[in-house]
BAVEXRO-704917 format. One record per residue (C-alpha): y, z, x; residue number from 0; residue in three letters. Coordinates in steps of 0.001 Angstrom, whole numbers, padded with zeros to 6 digits. Each point is the difference from the previous one (the first is absolute). Example, Ala and Ser with C-alpha at 12.3 -4.5 7.8 and 13.67 -1.06 7.14 Angstrom:
2
(node (-004500 007800 012300) 0 ALA) (node (003440 -000660 001370) 1 SER) 
***
This chain:
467
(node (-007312 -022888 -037500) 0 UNK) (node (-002213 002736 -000599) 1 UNK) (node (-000221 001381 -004011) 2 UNK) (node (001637 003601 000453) 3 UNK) (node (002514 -001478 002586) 4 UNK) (node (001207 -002844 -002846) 5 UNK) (node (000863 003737 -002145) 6 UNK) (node (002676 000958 002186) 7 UNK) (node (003364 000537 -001341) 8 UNK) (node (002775 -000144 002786) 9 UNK) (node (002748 -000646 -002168) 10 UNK) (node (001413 003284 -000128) 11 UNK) (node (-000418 003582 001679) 12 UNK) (node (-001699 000845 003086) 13 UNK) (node (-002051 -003342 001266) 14 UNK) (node (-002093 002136 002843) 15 UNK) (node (-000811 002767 -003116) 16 UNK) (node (-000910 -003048 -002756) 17 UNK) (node (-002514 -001413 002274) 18 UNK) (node (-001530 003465 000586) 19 UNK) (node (000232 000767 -003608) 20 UNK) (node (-002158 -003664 -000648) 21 UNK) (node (-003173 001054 002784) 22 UNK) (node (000258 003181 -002135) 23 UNK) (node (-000962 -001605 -003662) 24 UNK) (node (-001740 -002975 001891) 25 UNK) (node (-002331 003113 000870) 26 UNK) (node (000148 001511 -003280) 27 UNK) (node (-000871 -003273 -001844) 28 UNK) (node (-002723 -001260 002695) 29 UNK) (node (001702 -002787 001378) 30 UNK) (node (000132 001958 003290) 31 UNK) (node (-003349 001324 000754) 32 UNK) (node (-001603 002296 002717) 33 UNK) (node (-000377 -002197 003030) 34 UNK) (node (002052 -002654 -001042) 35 UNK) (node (002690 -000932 002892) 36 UNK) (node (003670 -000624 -000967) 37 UNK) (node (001880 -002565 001819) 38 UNK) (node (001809 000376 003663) 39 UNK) (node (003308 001682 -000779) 40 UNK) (node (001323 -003899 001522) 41 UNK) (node (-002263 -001712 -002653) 42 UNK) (node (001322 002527 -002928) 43 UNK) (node (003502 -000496 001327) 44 UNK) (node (-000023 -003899 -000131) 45 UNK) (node (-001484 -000249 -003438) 46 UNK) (node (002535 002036 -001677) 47 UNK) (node (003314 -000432 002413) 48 UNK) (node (000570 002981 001047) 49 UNK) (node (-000126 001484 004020) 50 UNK) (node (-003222 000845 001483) 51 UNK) (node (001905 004107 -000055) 52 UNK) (node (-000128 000002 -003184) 53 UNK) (node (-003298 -000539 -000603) 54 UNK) (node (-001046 002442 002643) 55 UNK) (node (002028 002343 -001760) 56 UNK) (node (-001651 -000190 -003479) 57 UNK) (node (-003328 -000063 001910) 58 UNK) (node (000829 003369 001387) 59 UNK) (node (000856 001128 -003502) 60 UNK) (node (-003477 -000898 -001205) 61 UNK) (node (-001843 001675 003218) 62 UNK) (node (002139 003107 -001072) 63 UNK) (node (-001608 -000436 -003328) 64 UNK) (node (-003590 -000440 001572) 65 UNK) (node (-000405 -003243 -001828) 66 UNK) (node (-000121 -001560 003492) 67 UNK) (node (-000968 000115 003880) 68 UNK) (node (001717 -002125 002372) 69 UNK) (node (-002826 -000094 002668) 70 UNK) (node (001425 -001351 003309) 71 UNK) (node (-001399 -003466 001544) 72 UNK) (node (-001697 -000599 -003086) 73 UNK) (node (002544 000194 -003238) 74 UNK) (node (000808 001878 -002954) 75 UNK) (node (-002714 000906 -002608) 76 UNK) (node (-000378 001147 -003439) 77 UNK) (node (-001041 003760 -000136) 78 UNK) (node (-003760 001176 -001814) 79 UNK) (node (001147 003600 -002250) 80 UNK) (node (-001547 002245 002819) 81 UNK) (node (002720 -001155 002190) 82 UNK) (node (002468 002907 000726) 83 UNK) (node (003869 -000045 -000553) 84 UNK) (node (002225 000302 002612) 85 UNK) (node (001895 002644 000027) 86 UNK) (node (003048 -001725 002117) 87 UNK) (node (001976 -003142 -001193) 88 UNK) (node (000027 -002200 003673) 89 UNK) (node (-003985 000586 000764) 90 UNK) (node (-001344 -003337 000023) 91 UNK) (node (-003625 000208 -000033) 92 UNK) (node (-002389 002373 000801) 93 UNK) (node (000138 003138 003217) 94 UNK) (node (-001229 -001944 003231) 95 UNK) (node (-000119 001448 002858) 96 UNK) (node (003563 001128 002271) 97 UNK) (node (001520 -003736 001699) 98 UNK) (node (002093 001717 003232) 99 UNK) (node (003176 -002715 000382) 100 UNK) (node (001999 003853 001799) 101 UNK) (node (-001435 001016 003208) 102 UNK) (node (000131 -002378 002333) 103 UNK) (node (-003645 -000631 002209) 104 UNK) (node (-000885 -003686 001496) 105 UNK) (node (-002416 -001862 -001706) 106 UNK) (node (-003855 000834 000061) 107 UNK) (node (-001222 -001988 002743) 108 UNK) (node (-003304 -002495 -001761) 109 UNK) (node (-000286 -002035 003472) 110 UNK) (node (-003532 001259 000585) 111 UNK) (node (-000200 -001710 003243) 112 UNK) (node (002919 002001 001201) 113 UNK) (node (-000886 002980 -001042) 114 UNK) (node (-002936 -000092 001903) 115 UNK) (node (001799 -000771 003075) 116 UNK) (node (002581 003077 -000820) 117 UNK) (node (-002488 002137 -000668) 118 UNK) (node (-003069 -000723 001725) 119 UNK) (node (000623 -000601 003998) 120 UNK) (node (003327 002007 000233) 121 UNK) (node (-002225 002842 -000649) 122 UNK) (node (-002885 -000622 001904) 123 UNK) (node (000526 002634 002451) 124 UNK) (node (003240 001716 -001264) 125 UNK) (node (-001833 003369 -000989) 126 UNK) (node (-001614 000187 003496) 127 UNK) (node (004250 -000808 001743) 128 UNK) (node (001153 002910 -002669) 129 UNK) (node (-002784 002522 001330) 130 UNK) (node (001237 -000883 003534) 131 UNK) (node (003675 000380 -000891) 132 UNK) (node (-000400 003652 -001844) 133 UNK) (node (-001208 001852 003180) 134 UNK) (node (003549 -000762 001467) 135 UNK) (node (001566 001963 -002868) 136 UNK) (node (002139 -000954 -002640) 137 UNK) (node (001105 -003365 000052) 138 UNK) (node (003089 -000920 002148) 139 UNK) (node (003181 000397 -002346) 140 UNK) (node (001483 -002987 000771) 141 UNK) (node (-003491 -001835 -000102) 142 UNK) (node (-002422 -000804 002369) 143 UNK) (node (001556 -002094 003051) 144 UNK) (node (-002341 -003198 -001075) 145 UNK) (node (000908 000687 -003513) 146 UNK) (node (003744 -000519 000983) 147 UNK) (node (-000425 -002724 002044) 148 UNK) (node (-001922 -001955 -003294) 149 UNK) (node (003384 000870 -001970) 150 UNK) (node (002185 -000761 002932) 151 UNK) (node (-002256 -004100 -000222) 152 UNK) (node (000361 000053 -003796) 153 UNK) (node (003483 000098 -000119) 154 UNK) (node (000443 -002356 003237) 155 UNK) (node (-001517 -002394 -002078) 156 UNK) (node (002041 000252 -002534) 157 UNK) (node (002961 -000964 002521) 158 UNK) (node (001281 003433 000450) 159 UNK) (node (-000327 001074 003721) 160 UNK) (node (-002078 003378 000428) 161 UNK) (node (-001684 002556 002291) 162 UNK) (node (-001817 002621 -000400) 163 UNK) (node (002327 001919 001353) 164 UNK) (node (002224 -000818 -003003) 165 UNK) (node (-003015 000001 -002765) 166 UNK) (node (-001395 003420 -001803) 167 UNK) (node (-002911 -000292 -002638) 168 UNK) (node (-000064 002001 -003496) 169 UNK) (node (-001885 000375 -002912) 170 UNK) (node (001776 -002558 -001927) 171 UNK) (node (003623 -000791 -000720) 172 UNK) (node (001095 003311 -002564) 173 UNK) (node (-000953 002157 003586) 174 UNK) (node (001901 -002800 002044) 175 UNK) (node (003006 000647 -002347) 176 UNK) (node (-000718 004328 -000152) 177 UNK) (node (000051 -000076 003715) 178 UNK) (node (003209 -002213 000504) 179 UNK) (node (001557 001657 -002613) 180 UNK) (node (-000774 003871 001675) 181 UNK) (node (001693 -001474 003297) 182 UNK) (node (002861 -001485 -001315) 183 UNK) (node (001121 001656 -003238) 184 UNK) (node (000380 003744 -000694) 185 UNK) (node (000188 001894 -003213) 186 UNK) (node (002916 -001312 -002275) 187 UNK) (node (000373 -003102 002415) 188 UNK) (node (000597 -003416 -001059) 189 UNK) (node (-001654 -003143 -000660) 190 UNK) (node (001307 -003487 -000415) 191 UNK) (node (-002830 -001801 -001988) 192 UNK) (node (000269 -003454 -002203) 193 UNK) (node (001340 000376 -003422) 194 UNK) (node (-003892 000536 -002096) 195 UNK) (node (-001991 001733 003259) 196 UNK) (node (-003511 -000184 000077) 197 UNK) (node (-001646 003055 -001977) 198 UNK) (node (-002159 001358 003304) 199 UNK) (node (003179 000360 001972) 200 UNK) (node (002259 001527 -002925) 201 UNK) (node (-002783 002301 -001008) 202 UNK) (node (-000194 001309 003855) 203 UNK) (node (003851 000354 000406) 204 UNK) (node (-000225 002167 -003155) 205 UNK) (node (-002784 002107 001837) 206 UNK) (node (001663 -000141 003393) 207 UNK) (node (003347 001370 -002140) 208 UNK) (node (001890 -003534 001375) 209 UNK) (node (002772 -001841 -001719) 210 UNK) (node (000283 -003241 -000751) 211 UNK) (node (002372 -002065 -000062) 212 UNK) (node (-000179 -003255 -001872) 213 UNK) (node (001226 -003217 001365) 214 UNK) (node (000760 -002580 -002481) 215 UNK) (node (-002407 -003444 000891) 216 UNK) (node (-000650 -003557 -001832) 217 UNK) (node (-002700 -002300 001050) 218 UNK) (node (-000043 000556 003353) 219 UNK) (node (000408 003560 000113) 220 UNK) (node (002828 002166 000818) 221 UNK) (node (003661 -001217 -000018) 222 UNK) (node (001263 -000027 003680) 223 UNK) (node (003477 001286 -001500) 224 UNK) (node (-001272 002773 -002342) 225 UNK) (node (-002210 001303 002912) 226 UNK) (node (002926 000626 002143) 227 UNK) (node (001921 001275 -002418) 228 UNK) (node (-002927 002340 -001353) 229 UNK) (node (-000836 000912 003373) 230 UNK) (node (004212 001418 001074) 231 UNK) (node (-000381 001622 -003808) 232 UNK) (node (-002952 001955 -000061) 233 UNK) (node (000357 000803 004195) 234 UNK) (node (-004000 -001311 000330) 235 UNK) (node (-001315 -000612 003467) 236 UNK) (node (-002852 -001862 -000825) 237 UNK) (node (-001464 -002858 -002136) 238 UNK) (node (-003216 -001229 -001793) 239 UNK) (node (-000266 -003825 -000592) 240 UNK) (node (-002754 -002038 -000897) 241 UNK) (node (000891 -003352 001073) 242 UNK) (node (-003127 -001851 -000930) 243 UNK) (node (-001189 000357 -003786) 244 UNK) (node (001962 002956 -001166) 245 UNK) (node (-002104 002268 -002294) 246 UNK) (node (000432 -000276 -003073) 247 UNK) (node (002627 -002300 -000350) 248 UNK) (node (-001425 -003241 002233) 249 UNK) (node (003227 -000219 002218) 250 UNK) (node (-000364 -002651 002684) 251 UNK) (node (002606 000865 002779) 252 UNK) (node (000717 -003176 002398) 253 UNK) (node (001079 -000799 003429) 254 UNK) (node (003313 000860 -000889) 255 UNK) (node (000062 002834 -001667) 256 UNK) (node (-002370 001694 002506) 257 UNK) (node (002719 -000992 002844) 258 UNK) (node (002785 001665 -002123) 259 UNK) (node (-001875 003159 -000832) 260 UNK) (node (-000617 000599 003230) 261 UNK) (node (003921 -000301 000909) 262 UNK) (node (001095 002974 -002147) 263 UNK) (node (-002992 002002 001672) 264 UNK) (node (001669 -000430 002909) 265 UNK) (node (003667 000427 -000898) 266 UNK) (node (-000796 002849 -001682) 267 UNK) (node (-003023 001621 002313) 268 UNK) (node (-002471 -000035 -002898) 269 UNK) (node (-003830 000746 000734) 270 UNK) (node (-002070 -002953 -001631) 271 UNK) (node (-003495 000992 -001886) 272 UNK) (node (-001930 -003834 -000655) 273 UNK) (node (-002225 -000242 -002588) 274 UNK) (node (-002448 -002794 001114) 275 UNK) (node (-002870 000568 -002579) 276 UNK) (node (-000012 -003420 -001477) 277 UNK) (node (001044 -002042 003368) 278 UNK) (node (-003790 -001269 001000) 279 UNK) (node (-000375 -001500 -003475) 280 UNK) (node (002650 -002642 001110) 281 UNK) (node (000240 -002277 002736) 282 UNK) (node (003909 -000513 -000006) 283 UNK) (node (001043 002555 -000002) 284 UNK) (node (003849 000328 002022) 285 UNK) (node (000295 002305 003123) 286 UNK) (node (-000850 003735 -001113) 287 UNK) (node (002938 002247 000775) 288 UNK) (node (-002067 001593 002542) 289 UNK) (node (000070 -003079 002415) 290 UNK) (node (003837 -000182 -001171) 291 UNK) (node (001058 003498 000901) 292 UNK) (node (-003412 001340 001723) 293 UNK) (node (002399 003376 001186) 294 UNK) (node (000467 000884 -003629) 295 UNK) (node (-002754 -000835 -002002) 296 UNK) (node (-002984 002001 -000575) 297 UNK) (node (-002564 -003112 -001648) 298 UNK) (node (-002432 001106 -001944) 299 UNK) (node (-002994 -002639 -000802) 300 UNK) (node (-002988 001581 -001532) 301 UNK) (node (-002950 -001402 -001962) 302 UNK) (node (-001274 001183 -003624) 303 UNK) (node (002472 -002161 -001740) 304 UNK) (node (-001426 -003181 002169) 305 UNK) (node (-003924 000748 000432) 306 UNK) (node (-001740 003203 -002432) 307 UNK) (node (001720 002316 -001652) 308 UNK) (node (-002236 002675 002863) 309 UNK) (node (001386 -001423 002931) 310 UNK) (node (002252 002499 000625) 311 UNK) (node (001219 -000685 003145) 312 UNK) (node (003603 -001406 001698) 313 UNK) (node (001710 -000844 002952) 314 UNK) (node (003206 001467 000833) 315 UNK) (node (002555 -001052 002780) 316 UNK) (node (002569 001776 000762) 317 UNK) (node (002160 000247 002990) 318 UNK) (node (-001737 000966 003368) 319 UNK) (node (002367 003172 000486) 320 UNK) (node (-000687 001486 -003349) 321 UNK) (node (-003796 000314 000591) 322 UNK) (node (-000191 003469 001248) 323 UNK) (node (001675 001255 -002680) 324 UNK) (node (-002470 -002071 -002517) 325 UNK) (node (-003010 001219 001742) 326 UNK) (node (001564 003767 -000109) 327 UNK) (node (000258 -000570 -003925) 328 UNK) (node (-003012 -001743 -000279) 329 UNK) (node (-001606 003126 000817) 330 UNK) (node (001727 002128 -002593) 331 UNK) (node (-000708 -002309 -002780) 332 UNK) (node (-003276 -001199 000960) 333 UNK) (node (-001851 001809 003049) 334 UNK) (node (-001365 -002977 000831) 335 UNK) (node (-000092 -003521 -000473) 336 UNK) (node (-001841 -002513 -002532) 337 UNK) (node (-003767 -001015 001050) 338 UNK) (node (-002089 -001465 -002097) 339 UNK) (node (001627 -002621 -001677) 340 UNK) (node (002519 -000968 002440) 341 UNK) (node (-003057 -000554 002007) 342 UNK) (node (-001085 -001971 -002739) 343 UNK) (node (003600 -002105 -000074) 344 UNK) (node (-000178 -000262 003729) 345 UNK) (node (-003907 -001443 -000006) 346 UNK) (node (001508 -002564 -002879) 347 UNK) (node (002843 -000978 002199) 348 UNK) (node (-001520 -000972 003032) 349 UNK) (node (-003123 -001740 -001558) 350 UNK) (node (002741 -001924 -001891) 351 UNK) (node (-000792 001520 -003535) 352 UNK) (node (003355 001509 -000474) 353 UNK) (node (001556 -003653 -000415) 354 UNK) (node (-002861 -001171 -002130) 355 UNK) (node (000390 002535 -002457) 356 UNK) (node (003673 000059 -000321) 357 UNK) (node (-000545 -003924 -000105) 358 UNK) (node (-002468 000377 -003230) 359 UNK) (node (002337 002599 -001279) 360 UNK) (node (002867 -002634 -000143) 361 UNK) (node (-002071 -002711 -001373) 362 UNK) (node (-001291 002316 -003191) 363 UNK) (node (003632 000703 -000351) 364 UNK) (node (000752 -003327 -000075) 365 UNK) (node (-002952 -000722 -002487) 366 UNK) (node (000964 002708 -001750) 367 UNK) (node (004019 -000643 000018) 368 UNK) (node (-000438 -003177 -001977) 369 UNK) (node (-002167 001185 -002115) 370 UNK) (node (002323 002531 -001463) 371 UNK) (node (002929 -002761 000141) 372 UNK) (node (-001783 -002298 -001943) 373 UNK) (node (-000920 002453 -002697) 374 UNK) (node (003733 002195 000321) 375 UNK) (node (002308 -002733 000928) 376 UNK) (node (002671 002315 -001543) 377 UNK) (node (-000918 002911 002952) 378 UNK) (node (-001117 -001971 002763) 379 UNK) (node (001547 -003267 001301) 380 UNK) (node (-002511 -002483 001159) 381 UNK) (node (001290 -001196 002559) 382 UNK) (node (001564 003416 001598) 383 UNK) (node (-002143 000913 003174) 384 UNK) (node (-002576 001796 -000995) 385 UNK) (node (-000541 003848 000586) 386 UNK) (node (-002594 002984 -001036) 387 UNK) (node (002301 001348 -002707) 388 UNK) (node (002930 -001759 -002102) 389 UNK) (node (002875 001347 -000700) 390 UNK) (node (001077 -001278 -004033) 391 UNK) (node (002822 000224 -001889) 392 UNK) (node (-000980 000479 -003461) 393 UNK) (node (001503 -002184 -002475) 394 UNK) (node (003227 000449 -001750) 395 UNK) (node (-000571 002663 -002782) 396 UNK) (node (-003017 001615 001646) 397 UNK) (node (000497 003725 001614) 398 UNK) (node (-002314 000761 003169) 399 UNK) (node (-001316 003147 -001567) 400 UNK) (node (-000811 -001288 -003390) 401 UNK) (node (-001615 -002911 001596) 402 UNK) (node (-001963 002540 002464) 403 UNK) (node (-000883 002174 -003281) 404 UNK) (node (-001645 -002967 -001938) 405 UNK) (node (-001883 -001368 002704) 406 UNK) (node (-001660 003651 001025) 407 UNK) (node (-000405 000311 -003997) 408 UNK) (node (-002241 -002901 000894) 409 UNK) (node (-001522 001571 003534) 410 UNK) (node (001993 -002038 002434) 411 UNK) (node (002550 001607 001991) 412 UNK) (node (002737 -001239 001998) 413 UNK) (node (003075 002026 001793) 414 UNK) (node (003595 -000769 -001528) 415 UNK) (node (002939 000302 002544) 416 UNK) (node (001537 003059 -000894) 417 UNK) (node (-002902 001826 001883) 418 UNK) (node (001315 -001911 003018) 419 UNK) (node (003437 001161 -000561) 420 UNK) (node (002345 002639 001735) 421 UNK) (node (002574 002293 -001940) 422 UNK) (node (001542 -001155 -003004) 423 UNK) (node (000493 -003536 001112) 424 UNK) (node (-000792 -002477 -002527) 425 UNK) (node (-002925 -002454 000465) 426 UNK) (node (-001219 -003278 -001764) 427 UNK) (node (-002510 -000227 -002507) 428 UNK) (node (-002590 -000910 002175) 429 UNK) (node (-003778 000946 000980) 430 UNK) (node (-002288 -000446 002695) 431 UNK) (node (-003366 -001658 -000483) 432 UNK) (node (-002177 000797 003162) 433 UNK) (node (-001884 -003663 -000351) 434 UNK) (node (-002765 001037 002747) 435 UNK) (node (-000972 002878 -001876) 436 UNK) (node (-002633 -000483 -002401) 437 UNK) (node (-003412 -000267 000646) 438 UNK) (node (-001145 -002982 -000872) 439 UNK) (node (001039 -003195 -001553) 440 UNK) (node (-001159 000674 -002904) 441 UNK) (node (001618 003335 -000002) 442 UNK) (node (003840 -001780 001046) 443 UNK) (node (-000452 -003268 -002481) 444 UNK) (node (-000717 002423 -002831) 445 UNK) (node (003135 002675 000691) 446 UNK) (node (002143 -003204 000678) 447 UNK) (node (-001066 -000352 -003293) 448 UNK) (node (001271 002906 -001906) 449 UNK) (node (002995 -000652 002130) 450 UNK) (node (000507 -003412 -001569) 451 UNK) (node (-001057 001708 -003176) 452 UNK) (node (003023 002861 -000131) 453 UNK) (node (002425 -003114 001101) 454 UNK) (node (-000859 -001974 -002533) 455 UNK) (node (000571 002817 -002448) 456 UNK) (node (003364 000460 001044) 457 UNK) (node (002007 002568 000555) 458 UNK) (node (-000409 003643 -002516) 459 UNK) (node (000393 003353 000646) 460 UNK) (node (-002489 002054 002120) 461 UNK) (node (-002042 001812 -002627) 462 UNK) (node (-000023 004158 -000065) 463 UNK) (node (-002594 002108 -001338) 464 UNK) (node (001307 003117 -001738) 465 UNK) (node (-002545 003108 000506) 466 UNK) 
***
């Protein structure tokens, strides 16, 4: 056992604030110098008995003091006098640079072979197709007739029949939604939508003046009874579900499920909206409502989640009969259709680079999936199938916000649930870590690590600065 560590007294009072108050005379008295490193808050833990939060705790209290820096991937080190204090209790370490766990983009693609191959022939003559195309006017609001038919062969290979009759491009999936949305819903309308909605969709309702109408879900999304019963309540004609990887809780919905869902749309004539952002990133995915109930649904599968955050592009189906109408709106919202990059999506698809990127994107989330498991075991289960975000309980004790507060103290952000939430209705103490979002490795590993670092704290009070 190290000298200054055989001086602590833990017999009585505060054990976290009498080994803070031993670093501070260790460093008084020169037992602690600049540079030296203390031991792994494990290492202190097991030599004196207590939990590994504790001694994160005290460590904390000395950063506070400036007698130390807590410098991630590499340990916690004795502070020279030119070192500045802190000026907030839960800082571990010194500023680095913002660590985005909150928005939600796929991972960086570092296959260099494939980006050459998505980015290199696919364009090899695409300015000189574009040139051709603009002396016809704007582009066609429904797409260009090839462009539809490329949707129309993406989705049939996904199992769900298609035309191009039935297919419409956008400019990704928050215009899929705006233009659904203007021909469905009015002013004031309602919208059935799973119990924590994603934030794009319940930011546009709010825009589009649209109400909506919660329906309670577990873990594999909304609750067949509660939808009914939400649905005669509230007098809403039409639904948004996202059967496959519900954003941001991770709700799988199975064969089942879908089959019932489907049941009350009929019974009760409602108008289904399918979310299908995440559905290329699995393989087993159940029948999509659309191929259930193909004269309700209007499917929605677009491609910034599953490719670059850029791509914004997506493939709508709806029913044949309702087309007119889209184009008509189209027109209002738009005048015009997409170009550029769903000629870009449409070059990938039929060269085959579509399914190799959405492939890669699955296998970094896998890589990346276990990764976090191994290192948050208490956020992510290991063996849960793996997805581009996790959706974590926090640990008894801890409150989302003050969890959220100490970790942007610390330049990592993440998004707790009540920004999911609708009303007044109560929601866990949960966040969402967006695992595909950082950078780098080196940029995840190292805010996993001030994750780890706030956990093993335990739980305090978010801190507030008086002004």
């Amino acid at each position: 056992m190290l000298m200054w560590t055989s001086k602590i007294d833990l017999t009585g009072g505060l054990r976290y604030r009498a080994i803070a108050d031993a670093i501070r005379v260790a460093t008084i008295n020169g037992e602690l110098r600049p540079g030296d490193y203390l031991p792994t808050h494990r290492a202190l833990a097991d030599q004196l008995g207590v939990t590994a939060g504790t001694v994160s705790r005290a460590y904390a209290i000395a950063s506070n003091w400036g007698l130390i820096t807590a410098r991630v991937g590499a340990g916690t080190v004795v502070n020279g006098p030119e070192e500045k204090k802190s000026t907030d209790p839960w800082v571990i370490g010194q500023p680095i640079s913002r660590i985005d766990f909150g928005l939600l983009y796929p991972a960086r693609l570092t296959d260099v072979s494939l980006q050459e191959r998505c980015f290199g022939r696919p364009f090899a003559g695409l300015g000189q197709e574009l040139f051709r195309r603009t002396f016809t006017g704007y582009s066609p609001e429904l797409g260009h007739e090839d462009q539809r038919e490329t949707g129309a062969e993406w989705l049939r290979s996904a199992g769900i029949e298609a035309s191009s009759g039935e297919v419409f491009v956008t400019d990704g999936g928050q215009s899929a939604f705006m233009t659904i949305f203007s021909a469905l819903l009015r002013p004031g309308a309602s919208l059935l939508v799973e119990e924590l909605p994603y934030l794009g969709v319940k930011q546009l309702c709010a825009a589009m003046r649209i109400n909506l109408v919660a329906v309670s879900s577990d873990k594999e999304g909304m609750i067949v009874d509660q939808l009914r019963n939400r649905a005669l309540t509230s007098g809403a004609q039409v639904m948004l579900v996202t059967p496959t990887l519900q954003n941001p809780t991770g709700a799988r919905m199975g064969s089942q499920r879908r089959e019932q869902i489907v049941e009350v749309a009929r019974e009760l004539h409602l108008n289904i909206i399918e979310d299908a952002t995440f559905d290329r990133l699995y393989v087993d995915n159940p029948p999509a409502l659309v191929t259930l109930a193909p004269e309700l649904t209007f499917h929605v599968a677009s491609f910034s989640k599953m490719t670059l955050p850029t791509m914004r592009a997506a493939f709508v189906k709806i029913p044949a009969e309702r087309m007119p109408h889209f184009e008509s709106l189209r027109h209002s919202l738009n005048i015009g259709g997409p170009s550029l990059q769903a000629e870009i999506v449409c070059r990938w698809i039929q060269a085959g680079y579509a399914t190799e990127l959405c492939l890669w994107q699955r296998h970094e989330i896998d890589r990346r999936w276990k990764v976090a498991a191994e290192k948050l075991p208490e956020l992510l289960k290991f063996d849960a199938i793996p997805a581009p975000f996790a959706w974590s309980v926090l640990p008894d004790a801890w409150r989302a916000s003050d969890f959220a507060v100490h970790l942007r103290q610390q330049n990592v952000t993440v998004i707790e649930a009540f920004h999911f939430s609708i009303g007044r209705a109560s929601v866990p103490e949960a966040i969402r870590i967006s695992l595909t979002t950082p950078s780098s490795n080196e940029v995840f590993e190292q805010g996993l690590a001030i994750i780890r670092q706030v956990l093993d704290a335990g739980p305090q009070p978010a801190p507030f600065n008086y002004r």
